[in-house]
N, C-alpha and C positions, 0 to 999 in steps of 0.2 A: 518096766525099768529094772534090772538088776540090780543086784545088790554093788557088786565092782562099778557099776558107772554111777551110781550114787556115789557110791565112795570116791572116784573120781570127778566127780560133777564138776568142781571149780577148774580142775585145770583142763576139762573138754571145753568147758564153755571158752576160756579166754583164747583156745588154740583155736577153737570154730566158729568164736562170732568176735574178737576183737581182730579183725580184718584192716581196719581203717583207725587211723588218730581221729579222735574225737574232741570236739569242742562244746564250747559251752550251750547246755540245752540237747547234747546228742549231733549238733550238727557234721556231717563229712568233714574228713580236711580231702579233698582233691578225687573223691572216691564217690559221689552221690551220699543221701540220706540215709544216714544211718540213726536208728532208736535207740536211747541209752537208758539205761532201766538198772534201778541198785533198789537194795534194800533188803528185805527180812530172809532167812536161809528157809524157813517156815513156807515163803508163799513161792521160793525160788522153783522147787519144781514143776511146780505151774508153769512158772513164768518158763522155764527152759523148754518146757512141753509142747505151748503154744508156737516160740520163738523156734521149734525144730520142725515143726509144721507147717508155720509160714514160710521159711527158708526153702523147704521142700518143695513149696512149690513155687518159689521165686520170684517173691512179692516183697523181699528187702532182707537187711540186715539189721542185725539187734545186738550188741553188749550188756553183757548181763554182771553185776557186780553184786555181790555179797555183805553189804555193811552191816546185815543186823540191821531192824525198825529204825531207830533212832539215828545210827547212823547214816542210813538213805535219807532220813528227812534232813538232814544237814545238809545233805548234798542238792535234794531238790529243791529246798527251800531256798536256796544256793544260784539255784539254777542250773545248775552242771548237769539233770538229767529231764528226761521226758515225762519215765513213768517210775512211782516208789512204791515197792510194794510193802507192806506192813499186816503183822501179824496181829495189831490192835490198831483201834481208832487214832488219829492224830487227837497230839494233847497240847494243851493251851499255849506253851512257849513254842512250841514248835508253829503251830498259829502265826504266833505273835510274829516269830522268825520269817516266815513265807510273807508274812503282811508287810513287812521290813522292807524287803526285797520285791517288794510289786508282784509276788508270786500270785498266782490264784489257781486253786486248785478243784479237781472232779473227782469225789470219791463214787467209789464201786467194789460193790461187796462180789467177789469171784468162787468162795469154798465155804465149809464149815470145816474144821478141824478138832481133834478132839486132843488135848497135852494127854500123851500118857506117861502114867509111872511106871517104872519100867525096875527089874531085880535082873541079875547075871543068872544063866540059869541052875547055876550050883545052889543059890539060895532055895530053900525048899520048904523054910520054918513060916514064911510072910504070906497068908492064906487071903489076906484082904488089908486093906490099911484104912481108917478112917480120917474124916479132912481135920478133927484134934489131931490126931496123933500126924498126920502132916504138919501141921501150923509146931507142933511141939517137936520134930526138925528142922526148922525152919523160921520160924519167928527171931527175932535179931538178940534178943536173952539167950537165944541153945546156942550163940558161938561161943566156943571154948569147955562147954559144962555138960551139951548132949552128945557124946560122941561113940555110945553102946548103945546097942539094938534092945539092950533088957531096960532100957531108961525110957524105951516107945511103948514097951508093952511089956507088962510084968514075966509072963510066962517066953518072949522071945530069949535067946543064947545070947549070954552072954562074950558077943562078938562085937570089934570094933566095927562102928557106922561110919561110913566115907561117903557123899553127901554130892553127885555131881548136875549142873542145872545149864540154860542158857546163859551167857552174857548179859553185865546188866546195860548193854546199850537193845538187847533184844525185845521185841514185844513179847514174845512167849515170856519172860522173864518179869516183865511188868504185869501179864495178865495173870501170870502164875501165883504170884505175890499175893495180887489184890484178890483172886479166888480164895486163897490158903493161909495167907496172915490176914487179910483184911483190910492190908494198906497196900500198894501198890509203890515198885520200888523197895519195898521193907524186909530185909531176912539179915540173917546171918552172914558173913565176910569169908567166912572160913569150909567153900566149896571149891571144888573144880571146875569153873568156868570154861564156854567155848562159845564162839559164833558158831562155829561149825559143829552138828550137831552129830556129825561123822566121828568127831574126837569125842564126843559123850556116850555113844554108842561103844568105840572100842574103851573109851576108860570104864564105864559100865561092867562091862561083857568080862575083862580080866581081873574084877574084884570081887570079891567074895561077901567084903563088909558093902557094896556099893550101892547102893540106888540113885535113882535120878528121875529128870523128866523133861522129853522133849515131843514134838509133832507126832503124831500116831503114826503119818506116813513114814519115817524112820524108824519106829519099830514093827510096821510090817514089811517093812526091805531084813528086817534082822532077826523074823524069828527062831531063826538057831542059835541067833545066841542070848537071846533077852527072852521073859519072862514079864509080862504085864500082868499089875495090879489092879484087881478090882477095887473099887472106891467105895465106899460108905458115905453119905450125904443122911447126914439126922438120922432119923425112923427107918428111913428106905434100906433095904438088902442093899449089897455092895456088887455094883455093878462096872463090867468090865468096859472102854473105849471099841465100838465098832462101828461098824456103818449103819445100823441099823440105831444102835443106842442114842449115838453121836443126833443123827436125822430125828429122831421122834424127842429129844430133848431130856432122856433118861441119865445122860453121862452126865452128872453136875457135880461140882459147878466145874468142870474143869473142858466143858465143849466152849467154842468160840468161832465167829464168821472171823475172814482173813480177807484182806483189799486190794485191791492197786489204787494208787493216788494217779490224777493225768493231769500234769501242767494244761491248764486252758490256755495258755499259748501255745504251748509245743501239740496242743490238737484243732487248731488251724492247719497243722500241717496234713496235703492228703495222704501220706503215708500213716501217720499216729493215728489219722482217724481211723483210713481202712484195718491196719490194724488191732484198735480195741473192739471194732464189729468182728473181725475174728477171731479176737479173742470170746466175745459175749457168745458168738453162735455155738464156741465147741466146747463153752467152758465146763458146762457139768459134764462130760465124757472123759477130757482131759482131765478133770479133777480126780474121776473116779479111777482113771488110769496111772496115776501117779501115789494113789491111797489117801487121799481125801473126800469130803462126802459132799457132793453135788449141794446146791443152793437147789429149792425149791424152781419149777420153771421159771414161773412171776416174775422171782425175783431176777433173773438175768434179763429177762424182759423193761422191768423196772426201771435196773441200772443201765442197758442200751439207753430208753429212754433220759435216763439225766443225763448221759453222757453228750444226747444229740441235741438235748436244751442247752448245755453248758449249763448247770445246777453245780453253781461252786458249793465249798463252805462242807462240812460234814456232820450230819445226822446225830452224831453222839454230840455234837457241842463242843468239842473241843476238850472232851472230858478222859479220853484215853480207855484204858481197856473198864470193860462192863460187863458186870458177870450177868448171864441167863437173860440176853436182850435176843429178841427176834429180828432178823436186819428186812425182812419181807415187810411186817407191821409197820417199820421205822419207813419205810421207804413209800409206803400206799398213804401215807399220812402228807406226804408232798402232792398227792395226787386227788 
């Protein structure tokens, strides 16, 4: 995937897969079954990946919408879609939400991804950054009072710090949180916000004071112009986001598994079914093709598996994002 079709991602998807009016659940209006699928910008390339795959070879159509974690679960909790993809676990109100509304839902772990911090690459003074001196941009006190680089670390220039992150209806944003302040939900008011994590990138890339942090797969669509930070975690050297870190569970606390939720009604349907099996068989290829880091095999095994029990309800509890959880373990514990 290019860097330009990333960057245009949203408005290919609505020109090549919003084909047909949709109804509530993904149904066609006048046009056969169509799969309506919203949610996290984080698991969207997946999901585009899969959805460009099956199309190809003519096995259905798919709508793909962007709300950001939390605002896909509005909508599926809702009903309005089939599948939601999310960058952390569903969390209790959103539960409560779907239970509201007779929803019942199939969670399925599809990636591991790793948040990276990401510098413009004019910055050249930030050799590592440790998760204090994150939580100390970041914690909901440094609004208004940290706003220089020599206030993170004594020896940095003093240079204005510009602060850019996901949206807080995003899971990256809530997982980010509870890795880096310790509470989930919790930071500071006074950043540059985006679902699209295309606009975090270019606000990144053209500031000098900027840092940020979003999907790793968007900063390897952009390493011309962005500069990743290695992370400091305790005792441990400071280690960078890769595939290999990410996989062996070295990148902490800032790696995390990424899901699709499946309406267990809207997988009655033979299309959503056949679909999540093609999704399960090429998931870790596609994953790796878009720059994210395969799930162990098991684990797409696993989640086929709950998928064709209908195993509603989700593994975390309802508990939302969880730092350094293995979704393999979580999932052989059902078995």
């Amino acid at each position: 995937m290019s860097s330009m079709r990333l960057g245009n991602i949203i408005l290919t998807t609505l020109s090549a897969f919003a084909l047909v009016a949709c109804g509530k659940g993904g149904e066609a209006g006048g046009g056969g079954a169509v799969i309506a699928i919203d949610g996290s910008s984080t698991v969207y390339p997946i999901t585009e990946a899969v959805a460009e795959e099956w199309q190809k070879e003519g096995k259905g159509r798919v709508t793909i919408g962007v709300s950001g974690t939390g605002g896909g679960f509005k909508k599926f909790c809702g009903g309005e879609t089939a599948i939601s993809g999310a960058s952390r676990p569903i969390k209790d109100a959103e539960v409560e939400a779907c239970k509201a509304n007779g929803v019942e839902y199939i969670e399925i772990p599809v990636a591991y991804d790793g948040l990276a911090v990401v510098l413009p690459k004019s910055n050249t003074f930030v050799d590592h950054l440790t998760v204090a001196e994150l939580k100390t941009m970041w914690e909901p006190g440094a609004q208004g009072k940290v706003t220089n680089w020599n206030q993170i670390r004594a020896s940095f220039p003093s240079e204005e710090l510009h602060l850019y992150g996901a949206g807080v209806d995003s899971g990256t944003y809530d997982y980010f949180t509870a890795a880096v302040v310790g509470k989930e939900h919790s930071s500071r008011g006074d950043f540059t916000s985006s679902e699209d994590d295309n606009v975090l990138v270019q606000g990144v890339a053209g500031d000098k004071g900027g840092v940020g942090f979003f999907g790793f797969a968007y900063y390897k669509e952009n390493t011309d112009k962005l500069r990743v930070v290695p992370i400091k975690n305790g005792d441990a050297a400071p280690v960078a986001p890769s595939v290999e870190t990410v996989s062996n569970g070295t990148y902490q606390p800032l790696s995390r598994p990424i899901f699709i939720y499946v309406s267990k009604k809207a997988a009655e349907r033979p299309e959503v079914q056949a679909f999540v099996s093609f999704w399960m068989g090429d998931a870790g290829k596609l994953a790796q093709e878009v720059g994210y880091i395969a799930l162990p095999p098991n684990a797409y095994t696993l989640g086929q598996a709950r998928f064709d029990k209908r195993v509603t309800g989700s593994v975390f509890g309802g508990h939302g994002a969880q730092i350094g959880v293995s979704v393999e373990s979580l999932l052989q514990k059902e078995h």
